[in-house]
N, C-alpha and C positions, 0 to 999 in steps of 0.2 A: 471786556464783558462785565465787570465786577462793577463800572462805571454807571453801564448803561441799568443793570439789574438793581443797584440803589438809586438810581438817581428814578427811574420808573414807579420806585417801593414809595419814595419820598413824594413823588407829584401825587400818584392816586391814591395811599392811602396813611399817610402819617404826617402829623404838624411837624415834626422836626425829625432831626436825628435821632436824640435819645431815646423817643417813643417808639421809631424802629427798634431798635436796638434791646430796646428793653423788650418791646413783643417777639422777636427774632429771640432773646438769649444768648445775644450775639455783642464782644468788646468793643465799643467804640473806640478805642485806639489802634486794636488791631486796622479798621475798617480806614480810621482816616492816616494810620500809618501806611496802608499799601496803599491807597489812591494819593496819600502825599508823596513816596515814590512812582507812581508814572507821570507825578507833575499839579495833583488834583487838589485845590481846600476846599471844604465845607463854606458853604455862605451860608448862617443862618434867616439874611433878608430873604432869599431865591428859596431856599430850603433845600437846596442841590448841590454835587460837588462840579465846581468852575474848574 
């Protein structure tokens, strides 16, 4: 679920991750540490996690 709700944040409304992240208030390590445990990295070309 955590997959599909950033990867949605990231198409409609933010250039990248950190700008998520910074508008959310939310750790970018925390976010690509759990979706790197169910298998997932950030692609900054895509803007999504693969």
């Amino acid at each position: 679920m955590l997959l599909s709700v950033i990867n949605t944040k990231l198409r409609d409304r933010y250039a990248d991750l950190d700008a998520l992240c910074d508008d959310l208030g939310v750790n970018r390590t925390e976010i690509t540490d759990a979706l790197a445990a169910a298998g997932y990295r950030y692609d900054p070309q895509l803007n999504r996690f693969i």
